[in-house]
RORO-340428 format. One record per residue (C-alpha): residue in one letter; chain; x, y, z. Coordinates in steps of 0.001 Angstrom, whole numbers, plus 500000, padded with zeros to 6 digits. Layout:
N
{rest: a kette: A px: X py: Y pz: Z}
...
// end
This chain:
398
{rest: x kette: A px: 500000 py: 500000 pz: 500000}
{rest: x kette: A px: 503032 py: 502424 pz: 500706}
{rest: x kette: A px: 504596 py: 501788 pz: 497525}
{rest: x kette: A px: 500970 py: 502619 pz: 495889}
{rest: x kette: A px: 500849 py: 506489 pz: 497106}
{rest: x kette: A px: 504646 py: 507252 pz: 496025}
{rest: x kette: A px: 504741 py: 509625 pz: 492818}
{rest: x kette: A px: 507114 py: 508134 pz: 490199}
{rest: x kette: A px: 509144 py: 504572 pz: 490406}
{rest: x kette: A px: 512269 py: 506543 pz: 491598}
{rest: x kette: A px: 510450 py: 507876 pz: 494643}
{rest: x kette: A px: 509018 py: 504434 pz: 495605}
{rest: x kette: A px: 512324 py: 502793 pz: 495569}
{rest: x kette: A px: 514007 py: 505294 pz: 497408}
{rest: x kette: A px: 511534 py: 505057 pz: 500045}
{rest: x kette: A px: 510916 py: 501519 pz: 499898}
{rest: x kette: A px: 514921 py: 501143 pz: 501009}
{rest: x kette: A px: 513534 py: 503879 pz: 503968}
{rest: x kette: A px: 511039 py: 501312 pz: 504904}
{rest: x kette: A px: 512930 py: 498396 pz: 504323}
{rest: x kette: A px: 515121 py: 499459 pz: 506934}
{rest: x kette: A px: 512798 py: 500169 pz: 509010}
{rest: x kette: A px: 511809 py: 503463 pz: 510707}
{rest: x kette: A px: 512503 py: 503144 pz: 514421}
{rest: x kette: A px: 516504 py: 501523 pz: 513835}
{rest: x kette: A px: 517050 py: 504593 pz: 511315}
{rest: x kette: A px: 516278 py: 507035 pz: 514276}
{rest: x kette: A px: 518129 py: 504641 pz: 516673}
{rest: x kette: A px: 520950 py: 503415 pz: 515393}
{rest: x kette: A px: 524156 py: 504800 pz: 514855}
{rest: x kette: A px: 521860 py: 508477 pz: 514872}
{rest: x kette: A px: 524101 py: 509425 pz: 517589}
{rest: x kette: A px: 527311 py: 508066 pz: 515880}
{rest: x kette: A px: 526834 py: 510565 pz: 512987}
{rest: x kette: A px: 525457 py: 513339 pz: 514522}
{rest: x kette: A px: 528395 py: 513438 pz: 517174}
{rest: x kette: A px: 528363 py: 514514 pz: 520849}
{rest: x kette: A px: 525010 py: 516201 pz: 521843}
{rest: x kette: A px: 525136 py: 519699 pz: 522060}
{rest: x kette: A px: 526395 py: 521104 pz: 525089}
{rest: x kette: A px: 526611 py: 525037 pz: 524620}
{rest: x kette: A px: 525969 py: 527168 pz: 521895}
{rest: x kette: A px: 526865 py: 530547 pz: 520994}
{rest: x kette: A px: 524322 py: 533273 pz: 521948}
{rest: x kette: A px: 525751 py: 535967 pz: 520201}
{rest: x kette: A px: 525050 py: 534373 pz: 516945}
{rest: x kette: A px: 521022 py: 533852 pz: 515082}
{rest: x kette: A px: 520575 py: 530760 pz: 513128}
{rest: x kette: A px: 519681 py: 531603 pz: 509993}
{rest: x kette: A px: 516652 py: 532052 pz: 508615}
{rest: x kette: A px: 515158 py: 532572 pz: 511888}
{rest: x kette: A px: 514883 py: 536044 pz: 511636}
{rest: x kette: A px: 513334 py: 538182 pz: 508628}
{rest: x kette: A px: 516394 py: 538797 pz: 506516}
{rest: x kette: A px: 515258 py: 542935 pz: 506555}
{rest: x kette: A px: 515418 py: 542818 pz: 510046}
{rest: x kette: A px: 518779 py: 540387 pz: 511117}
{rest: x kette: A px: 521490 py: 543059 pz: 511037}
{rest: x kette: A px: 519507 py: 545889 pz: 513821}
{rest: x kette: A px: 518669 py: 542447 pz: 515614}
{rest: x kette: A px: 522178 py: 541453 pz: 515854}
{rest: x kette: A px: 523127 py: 544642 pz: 516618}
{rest: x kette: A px: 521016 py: 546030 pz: 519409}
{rest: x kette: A px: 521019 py: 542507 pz: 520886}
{rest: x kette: A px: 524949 py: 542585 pz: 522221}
{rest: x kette: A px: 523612 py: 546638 pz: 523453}
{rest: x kette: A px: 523665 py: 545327 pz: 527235}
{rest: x kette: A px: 525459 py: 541646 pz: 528670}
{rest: x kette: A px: 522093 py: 540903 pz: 530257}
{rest: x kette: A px: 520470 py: 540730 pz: 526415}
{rest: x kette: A px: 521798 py: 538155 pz: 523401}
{rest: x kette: A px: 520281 py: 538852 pz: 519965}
{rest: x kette: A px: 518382 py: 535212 pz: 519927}
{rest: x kette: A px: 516894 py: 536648 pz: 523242}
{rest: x kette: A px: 516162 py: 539839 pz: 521463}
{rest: x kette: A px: 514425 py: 537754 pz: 518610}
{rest: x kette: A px: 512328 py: 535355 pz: 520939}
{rest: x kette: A px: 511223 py: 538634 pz: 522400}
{rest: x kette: A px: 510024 py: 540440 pz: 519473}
{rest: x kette: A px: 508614 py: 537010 pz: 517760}
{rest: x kette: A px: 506689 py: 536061 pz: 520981}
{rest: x kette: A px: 505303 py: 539859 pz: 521106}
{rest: x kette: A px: 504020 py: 540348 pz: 516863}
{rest: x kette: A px: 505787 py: 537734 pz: 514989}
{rest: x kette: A px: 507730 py: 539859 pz: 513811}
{rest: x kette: A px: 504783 py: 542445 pz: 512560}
{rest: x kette: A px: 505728 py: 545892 pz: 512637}
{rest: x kette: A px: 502188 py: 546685 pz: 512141}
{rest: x kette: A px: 500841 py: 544928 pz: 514808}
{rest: x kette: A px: 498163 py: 546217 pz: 516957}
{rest: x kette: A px: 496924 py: 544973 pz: 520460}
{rest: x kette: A px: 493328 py: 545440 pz: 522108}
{rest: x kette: A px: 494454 py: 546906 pz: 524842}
{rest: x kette: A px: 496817 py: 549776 pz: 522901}
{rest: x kette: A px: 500100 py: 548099 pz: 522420}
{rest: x kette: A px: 501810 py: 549395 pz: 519340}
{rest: x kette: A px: 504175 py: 547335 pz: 516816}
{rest: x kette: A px: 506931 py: 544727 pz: 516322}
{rest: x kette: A px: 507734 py: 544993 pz: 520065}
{rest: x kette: A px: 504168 py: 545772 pz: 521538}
{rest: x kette: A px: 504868 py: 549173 pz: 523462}
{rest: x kette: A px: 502617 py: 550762 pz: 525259}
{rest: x kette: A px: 502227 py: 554506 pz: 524743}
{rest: x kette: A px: 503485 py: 555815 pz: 528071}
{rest: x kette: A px: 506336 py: 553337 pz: 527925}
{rest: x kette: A px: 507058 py: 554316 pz: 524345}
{rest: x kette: A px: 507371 py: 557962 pz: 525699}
{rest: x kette: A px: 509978 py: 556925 pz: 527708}
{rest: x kette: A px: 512418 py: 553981 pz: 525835}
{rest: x kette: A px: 511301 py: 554867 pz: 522605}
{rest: x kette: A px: 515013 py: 555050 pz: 520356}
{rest: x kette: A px: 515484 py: 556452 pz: 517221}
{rest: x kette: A px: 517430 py: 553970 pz: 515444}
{rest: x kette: A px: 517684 py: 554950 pz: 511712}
{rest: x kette: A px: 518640 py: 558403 pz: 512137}
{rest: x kette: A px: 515429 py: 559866 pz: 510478}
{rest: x kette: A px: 515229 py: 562363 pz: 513594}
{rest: x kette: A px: 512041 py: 560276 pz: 514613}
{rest: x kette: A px: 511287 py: 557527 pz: 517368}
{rest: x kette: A px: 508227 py: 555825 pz: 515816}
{rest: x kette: A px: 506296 py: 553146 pz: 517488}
{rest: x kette: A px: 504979 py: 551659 pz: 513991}
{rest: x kette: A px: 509284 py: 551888 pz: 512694}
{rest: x kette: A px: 510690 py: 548176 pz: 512848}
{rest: x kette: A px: 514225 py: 549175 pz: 513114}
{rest: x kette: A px: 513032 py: 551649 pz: 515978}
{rest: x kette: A px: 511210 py: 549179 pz: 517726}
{rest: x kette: A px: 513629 py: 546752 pz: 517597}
{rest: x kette: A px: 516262 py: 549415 pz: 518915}
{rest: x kette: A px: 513732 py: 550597 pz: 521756}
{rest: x kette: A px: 512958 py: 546580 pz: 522527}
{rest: x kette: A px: 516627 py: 546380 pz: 523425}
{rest: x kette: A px: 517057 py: 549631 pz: 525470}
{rest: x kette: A px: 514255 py: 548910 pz: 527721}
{rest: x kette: A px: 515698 py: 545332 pz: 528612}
{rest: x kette: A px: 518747 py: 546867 pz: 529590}
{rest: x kette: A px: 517195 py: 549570 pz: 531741}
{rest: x kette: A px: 515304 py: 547016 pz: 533362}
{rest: x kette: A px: 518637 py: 544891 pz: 533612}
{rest: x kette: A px: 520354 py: 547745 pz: 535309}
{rest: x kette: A px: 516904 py: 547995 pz: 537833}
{rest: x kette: A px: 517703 py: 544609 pz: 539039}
{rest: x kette: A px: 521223 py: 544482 pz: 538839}
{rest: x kette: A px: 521563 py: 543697 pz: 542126}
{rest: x kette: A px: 519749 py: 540769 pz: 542556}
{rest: x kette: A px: 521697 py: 537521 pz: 542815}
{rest: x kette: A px: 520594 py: 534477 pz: 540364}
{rest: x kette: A px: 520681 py: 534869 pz: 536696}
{rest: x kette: A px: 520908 py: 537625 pz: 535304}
{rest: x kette: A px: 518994 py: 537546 pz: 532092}
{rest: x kette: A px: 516329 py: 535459 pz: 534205}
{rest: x kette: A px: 515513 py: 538185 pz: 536693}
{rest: x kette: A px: 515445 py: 541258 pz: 533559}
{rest: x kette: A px: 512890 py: 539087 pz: 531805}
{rest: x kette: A px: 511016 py: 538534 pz: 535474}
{rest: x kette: A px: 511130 py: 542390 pz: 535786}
{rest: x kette: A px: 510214 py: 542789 pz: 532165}
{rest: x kette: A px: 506681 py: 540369 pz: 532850}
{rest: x kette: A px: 506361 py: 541856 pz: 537063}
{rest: x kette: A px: 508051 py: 544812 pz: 536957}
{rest: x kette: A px: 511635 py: 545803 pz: 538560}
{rest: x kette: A px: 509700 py: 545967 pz: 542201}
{rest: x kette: A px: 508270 py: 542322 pz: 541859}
{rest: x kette: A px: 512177 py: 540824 pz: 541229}
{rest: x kette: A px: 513637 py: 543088 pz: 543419}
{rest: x kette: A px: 511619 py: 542484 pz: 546729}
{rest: x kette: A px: 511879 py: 538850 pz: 546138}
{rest: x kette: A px: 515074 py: 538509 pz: 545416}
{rest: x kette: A px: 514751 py: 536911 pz: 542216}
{rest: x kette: A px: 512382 py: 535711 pz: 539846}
{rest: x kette: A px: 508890 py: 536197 pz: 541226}
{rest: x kette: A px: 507039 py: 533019 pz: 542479}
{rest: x kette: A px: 504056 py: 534079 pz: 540174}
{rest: x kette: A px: 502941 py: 531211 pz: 537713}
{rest: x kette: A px: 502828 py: 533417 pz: 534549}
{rest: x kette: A px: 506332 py: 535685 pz: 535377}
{rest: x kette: A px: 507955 py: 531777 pz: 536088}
{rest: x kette: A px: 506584 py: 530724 pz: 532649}
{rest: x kette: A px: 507184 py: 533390 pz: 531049}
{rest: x kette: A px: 511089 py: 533434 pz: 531797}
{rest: x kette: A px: 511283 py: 529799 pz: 530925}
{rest: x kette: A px: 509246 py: 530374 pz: 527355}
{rest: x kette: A px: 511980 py: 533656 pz: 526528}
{rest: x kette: A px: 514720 py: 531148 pz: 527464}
{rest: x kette: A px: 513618 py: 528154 pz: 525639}
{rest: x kette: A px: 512539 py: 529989 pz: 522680}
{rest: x kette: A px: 515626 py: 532055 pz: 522511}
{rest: x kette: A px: 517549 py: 528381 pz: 521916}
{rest: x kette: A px: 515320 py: 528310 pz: 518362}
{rest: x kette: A px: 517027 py: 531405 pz: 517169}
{rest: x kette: A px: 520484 py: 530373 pz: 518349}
{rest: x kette: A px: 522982 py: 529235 pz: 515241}
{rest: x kette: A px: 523920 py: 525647 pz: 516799}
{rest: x kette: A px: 527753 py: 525255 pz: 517588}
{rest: x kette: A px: 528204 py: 521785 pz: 518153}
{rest: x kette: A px: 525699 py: 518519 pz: 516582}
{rest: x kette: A px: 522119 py: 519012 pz: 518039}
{rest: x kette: A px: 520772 py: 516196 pz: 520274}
{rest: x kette: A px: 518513 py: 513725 pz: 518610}
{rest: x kette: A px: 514842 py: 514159 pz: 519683}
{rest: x kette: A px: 513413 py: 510762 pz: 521439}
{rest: x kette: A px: 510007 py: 510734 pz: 520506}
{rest: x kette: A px: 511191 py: 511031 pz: 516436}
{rest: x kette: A px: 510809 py: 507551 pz: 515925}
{rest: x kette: A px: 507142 py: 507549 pz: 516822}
{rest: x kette: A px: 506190 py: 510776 pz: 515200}
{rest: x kette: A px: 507709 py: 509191 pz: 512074}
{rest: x kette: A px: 505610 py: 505567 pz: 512741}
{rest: x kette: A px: 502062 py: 507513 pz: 513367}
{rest: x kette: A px: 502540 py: 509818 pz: 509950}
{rest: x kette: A px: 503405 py: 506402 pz: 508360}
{rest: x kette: A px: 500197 py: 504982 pz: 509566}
{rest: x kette: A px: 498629 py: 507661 pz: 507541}
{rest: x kette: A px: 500567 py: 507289 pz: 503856}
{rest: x kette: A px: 497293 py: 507555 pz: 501281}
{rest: x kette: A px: 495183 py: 509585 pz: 503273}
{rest: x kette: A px: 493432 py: 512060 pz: 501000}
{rest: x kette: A px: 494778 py: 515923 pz: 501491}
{rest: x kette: A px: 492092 py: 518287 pz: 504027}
{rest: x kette: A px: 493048 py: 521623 pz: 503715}
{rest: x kette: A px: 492645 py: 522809 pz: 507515}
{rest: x kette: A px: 492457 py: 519171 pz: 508190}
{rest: x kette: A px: 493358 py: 517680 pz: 511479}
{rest: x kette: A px: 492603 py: 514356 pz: 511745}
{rest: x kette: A px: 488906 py: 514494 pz: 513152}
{rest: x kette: A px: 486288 py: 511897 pz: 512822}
{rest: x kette: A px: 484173 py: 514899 pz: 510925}
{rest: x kette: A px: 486858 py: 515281 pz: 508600}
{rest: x kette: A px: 486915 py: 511345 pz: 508144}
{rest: x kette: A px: 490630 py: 511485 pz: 509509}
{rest: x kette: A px: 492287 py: 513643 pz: 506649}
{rest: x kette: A px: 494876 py: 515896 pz: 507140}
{rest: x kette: A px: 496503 py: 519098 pz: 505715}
{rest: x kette: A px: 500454 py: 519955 pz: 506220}
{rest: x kette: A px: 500882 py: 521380 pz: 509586}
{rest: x kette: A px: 497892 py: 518935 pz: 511037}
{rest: x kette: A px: 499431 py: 515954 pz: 510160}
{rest: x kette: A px: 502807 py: 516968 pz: 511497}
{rest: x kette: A px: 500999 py: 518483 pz: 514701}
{rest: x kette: A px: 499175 py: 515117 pz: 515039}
{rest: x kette: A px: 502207 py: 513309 pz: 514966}
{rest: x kette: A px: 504229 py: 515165 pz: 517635}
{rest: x kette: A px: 500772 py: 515142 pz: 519671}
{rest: x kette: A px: 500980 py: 511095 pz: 519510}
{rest: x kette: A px: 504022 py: 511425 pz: 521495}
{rest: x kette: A px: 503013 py: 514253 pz: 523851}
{rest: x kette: A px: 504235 py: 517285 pz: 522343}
{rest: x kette: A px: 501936 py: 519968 pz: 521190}
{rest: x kette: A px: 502919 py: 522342 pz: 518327}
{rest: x kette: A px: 500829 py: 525276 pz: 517278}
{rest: x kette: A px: 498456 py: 524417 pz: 514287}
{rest: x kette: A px: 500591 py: 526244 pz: 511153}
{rest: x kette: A px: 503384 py: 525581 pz: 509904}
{rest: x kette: A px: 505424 py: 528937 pz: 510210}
{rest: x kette: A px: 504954 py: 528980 pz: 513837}
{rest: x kette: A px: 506212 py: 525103 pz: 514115}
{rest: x kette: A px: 509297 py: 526718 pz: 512570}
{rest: x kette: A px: 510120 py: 527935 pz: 515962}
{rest: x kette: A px: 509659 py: 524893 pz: 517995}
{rest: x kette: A px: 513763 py: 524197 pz: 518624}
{rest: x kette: A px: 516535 py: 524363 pz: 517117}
{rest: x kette: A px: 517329 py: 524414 pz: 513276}
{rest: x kette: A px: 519699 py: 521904 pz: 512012}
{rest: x kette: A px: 521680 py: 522350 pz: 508972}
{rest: x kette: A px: 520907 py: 520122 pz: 505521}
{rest: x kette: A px: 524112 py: 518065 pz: 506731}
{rest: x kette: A px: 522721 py: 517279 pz: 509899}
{rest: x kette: A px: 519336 py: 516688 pz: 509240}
{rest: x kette: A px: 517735 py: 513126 pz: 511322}
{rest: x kette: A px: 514820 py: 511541 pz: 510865}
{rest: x kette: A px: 511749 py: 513292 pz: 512639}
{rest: x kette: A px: 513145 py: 516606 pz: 511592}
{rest: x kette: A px: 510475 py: 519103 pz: 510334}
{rest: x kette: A px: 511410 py: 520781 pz: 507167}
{rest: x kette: A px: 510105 py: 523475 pz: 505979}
{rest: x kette: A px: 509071 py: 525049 pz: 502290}
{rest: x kette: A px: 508879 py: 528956 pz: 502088}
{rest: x kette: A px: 508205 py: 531286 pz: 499027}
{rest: x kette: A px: 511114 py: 533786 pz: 500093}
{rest: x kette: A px: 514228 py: 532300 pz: 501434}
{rest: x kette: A px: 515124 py: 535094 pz: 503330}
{rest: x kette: A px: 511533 py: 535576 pz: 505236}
{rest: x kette: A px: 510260 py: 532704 pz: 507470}
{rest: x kette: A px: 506730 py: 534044 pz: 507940}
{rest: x kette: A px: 506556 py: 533141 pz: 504251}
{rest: x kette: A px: 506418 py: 529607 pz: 505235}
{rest: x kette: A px: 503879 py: 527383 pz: 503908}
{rest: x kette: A px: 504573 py: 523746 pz: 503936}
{rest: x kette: A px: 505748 py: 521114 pz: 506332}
{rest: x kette: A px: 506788 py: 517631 pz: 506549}
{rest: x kette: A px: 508761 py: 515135 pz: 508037}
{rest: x kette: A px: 512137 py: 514077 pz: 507495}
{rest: x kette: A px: 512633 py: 510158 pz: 507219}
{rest: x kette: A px: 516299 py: 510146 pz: 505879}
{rest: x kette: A px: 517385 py: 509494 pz: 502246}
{rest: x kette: A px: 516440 py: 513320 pz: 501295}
{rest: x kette: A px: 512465 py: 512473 pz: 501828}
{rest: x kette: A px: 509741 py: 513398 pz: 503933}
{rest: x kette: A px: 506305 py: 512207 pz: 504495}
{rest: x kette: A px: 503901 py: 515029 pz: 504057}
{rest: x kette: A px: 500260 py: 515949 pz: 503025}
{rest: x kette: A px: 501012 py: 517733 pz: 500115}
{rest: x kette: A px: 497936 py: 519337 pz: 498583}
{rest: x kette: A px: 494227 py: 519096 pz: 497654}
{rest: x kette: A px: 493622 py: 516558 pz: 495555}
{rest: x kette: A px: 496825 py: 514297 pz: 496936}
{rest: x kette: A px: 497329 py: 512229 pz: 499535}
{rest: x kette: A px: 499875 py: 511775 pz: 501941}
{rest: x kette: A px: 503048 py: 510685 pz: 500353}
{rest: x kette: A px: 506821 py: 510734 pz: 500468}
{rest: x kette: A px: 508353 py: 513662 pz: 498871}
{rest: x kette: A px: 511792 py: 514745 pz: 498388}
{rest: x kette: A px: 512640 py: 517595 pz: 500499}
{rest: x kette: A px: 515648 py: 519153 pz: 498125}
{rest: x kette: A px: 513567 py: 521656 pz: 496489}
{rest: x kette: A px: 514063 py: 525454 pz: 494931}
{rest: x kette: A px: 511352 py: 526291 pz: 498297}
{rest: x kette: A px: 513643 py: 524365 pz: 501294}
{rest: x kette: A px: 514231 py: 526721 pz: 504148}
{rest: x kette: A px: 515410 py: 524857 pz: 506181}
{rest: x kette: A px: 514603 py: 522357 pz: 509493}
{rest: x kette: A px: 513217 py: 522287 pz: 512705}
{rest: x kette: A px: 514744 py: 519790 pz: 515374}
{rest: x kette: A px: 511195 py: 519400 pz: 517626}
{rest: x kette: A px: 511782 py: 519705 pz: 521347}
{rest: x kette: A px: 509507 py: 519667 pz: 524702}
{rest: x kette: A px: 510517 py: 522814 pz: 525780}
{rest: x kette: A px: 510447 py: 524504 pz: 522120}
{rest: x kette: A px: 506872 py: 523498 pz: 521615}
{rest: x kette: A px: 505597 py: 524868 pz: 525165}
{rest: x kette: A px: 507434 py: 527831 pz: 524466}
{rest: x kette: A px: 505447 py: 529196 pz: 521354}
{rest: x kette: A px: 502838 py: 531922 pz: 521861}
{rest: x kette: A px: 498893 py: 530785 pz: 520723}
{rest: x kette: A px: 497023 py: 533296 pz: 517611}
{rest: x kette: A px: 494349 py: 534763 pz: 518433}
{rest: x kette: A px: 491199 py: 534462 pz: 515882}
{rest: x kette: A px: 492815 py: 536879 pz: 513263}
{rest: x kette: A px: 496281 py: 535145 pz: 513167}
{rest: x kette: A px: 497804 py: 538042 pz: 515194}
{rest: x kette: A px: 499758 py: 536426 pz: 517907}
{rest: x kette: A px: 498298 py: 536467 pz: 521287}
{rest: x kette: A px: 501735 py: 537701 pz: 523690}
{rest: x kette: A px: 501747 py: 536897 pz: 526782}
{rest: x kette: A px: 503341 py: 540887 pz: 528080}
{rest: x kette: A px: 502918 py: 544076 pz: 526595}
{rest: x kette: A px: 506087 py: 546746 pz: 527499}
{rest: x kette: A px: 504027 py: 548936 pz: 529875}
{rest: x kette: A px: 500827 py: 547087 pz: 529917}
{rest: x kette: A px: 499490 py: 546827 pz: 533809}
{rest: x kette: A px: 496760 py: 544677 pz: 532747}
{rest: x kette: A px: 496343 py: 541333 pz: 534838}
{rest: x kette: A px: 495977 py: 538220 pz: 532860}
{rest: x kette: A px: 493716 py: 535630 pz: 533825}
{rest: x kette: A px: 496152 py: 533558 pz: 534368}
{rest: x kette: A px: 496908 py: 536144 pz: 537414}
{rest: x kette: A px: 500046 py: 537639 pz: 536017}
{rest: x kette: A px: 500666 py: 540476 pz: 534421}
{rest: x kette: A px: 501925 py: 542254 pz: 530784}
{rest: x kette: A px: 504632 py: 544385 pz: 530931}
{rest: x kette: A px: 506370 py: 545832 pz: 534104}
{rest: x kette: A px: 505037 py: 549690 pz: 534463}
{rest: x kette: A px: 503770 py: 548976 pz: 538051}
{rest: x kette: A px: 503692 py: 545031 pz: 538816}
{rest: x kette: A px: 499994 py: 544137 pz: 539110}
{rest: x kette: A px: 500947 py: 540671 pz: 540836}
{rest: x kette: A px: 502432 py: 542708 pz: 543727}
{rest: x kette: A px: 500099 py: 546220 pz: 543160}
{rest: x kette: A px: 497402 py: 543454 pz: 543828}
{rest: x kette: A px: 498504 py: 542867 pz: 547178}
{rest: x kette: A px: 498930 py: 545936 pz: 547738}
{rest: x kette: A px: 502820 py: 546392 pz: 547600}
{rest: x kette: A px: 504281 py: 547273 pz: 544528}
{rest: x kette: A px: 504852 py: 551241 pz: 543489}
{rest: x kette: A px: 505042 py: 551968 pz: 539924}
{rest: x kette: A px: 508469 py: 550837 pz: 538077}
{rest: x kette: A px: 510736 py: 553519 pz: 538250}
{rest: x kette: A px: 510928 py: 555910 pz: 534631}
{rest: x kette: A px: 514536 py: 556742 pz: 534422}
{rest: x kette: A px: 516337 py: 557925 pz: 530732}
{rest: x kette: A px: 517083 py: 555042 pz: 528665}
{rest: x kette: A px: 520187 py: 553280 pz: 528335}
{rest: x kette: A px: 522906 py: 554961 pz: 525748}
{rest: x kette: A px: 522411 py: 553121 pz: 522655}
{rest: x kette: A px: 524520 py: 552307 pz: 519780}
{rest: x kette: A px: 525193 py: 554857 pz: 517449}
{rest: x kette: A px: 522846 py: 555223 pz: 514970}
{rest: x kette: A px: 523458 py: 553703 pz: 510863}
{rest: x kette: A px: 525434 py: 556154 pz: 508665}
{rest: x kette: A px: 524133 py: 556649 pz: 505444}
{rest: x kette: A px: 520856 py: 555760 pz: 504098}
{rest: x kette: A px: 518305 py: 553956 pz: 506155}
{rest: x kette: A px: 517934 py: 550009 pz: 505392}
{rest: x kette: A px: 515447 py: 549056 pz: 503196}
{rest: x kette: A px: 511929 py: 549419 pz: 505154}
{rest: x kette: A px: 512972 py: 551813 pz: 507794}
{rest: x kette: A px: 511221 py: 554951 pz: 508313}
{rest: x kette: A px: 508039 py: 555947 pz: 505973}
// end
């Protein structure tokens, strides 16, 4: 029955020596030999590519080494989990582009990056600059708390400087806790790996439950469901296969992008996402998944009217892949009903989640709810970088 749903005689032997094999010794055996020892470190300093919008890698780079608290992958986790990168994006309760500031907060970290003699809210390279300069001013408010350092600016950035600083450290509120470990883990996804990745565990059965599925009839927006008689589109098949072994992904494909850490074409494994993009150089142009199963093919759910098939990955639309992890997954912000992404702080915000936390650390409403907590201090920001000589990249300003 496999060999019946493969395109073309070369496909189906190709992936009948994949079968033949056997899925579950491909992942296990001698996986660890070739990929080498599992990553230990890696260099924050450095993005992986293609993890950032091409336009917007350089100011990321940049005003991510502005303060030692801060890393550019840091920066980038920041800004994705706030707008996915939208400099456009716009927030219910008033937060204002790529980096979600609040008006009042704005006022006050807002940087003008470009050198157009403006600080604009709705500027990427702005926001970006302004994202940076606020987590260092809130890095210098808790300087003096021990632990880690980075840990306790992103607890002052979801609690405000008062929450981290009265406890000593991180803030034992559920949503500040998770949101420090989300920042962290996600931050890994845009790191450039220095050293062979570790080989995810649960590949073997992600790759045996999309198996189960070869010749299932394409479902756009399909998931699987008894209503949709158990059909599947791109991202829902490889979301159902990851959710067979207890990790949850987000339902599209260019936010499963994000869910760990990117090997290169060299050291791709089986159980790898890859990913299929219309412009190289942008991931939010991503638009097809699959899974890796070694030999240069994936099993994916292609299109309407096709079923779900090996293909080979080398195509003129590879981006690149996405090594799946626990921590990745849990890491990744929801959408809301419009596709914007739902973040879980706002710069400035002192609105309490339900969840009991709080966006954004103008005031702390954990701590202002018992009663304790003054307003963060407003101090000047932090001296920035100079600005770009010459002309403005391409996109900045209006």
């Amino acid at each position: 029955m496999v060999l019946m749903v493969l395109r073309k005689a070369g496909t189906a032997a190709a992936a009948a020596g994949v079968v033949a094999f056997g899925f579950i010794g491909l992942v296990t055996m001698g996986t660890y030999a070739a990929s080498g020892t599992p990553q230990q470190s890696v260099n924050r300093s450095a993005l992986s590519p293609g993890t950032v919008p091409a336009a917007y890698q350089d100011a990321v780079q940049k005003w991510g080494a502005l303060c030692p608290e801060i890393s550019p992958p840091m920066l980038a986790a920041q800004l994705y989990q706030e707008s996915g990168f939208d400099p456009k994006a716009r927030s219910g309760v008033g937060a204002q582009g790529m980096a979600q500031f609040m008006p009042g907060t704005w006022a006050t970290y807002g940087t003008d990056a470009n050198g157009d003699g403006r600080k604009d809210v709705w500027d990427p390279y702005d926001a970006i600059a302004s994202a940076a300069v606020y987590d260092c001013a809130l890095a210098k408010d808790v300087s003096g708390v021990p632990g880690d350092p980075q840990a306790n600016m992103l607890a002052a950035y979801n609690a405000g400087p008062y929450a981290v600083t009265s406890n000593r450290g991180i803030p034992p509120y559920k949503e500040t806790q998770g949101y420090v470990r989300s920042i962290q883990a996600m931050a890994r996804s845009f790191t450039a790996p220095t050293a062979p990745l570790e080989v995810s565990a649960q590949s073997a059965a992600a790759i045996y439950f999309a198996q189960t599925k070869l010749g299932t009839p394409y479902l756009w927006g399909g998931e699987g469901l008894p209503s949709q008689n158990g059909r599947f589109d791109c991202s829902g098949l490889t979301q159902a296969a990851y959710a067979s072994v207890g990790i949850t992904l987000p339902r599209v494909a260019n936010d499963q992008w994000y869910a760990g850490p990117h090997p290169s074409r060299d050291q791709l494994r089986p159980g790898d996402l890859v990913f299929f993009a219309t412009d190289l150089s942008d991931p939010r142009s991503i638009h097809h998944v699959g899974i890796y199963v070694g030999g240069g093919y994936m099993i994916n759910a292609p299109h309407t009217g096709a079923v779900i098939r090996y293909d080979k990955i080398d195509t003129k639309e590879y981006i690149g892949a996405t090594r799946v992890t626990s921590d990745g997954a849990q890491a990744l912000p929801s959408r809301n009903n419009d596709g914007s992404v739902n973040a879980p702080s706002r710069p400035g915000s002192t609105t309490t989640s339900p969840a009991g936390g709080q966006g954004g650390p103008q005031g702390g409403a954990q701590a202002a709810a018992q009663g304790s907590a003054p307003a963060a201090p407003v101090r000047p920001a932090v001296a920035a970088p100079p600005a770009p000589t010459g002309p403005a990249p391409a996109g900045a300003g209006r």
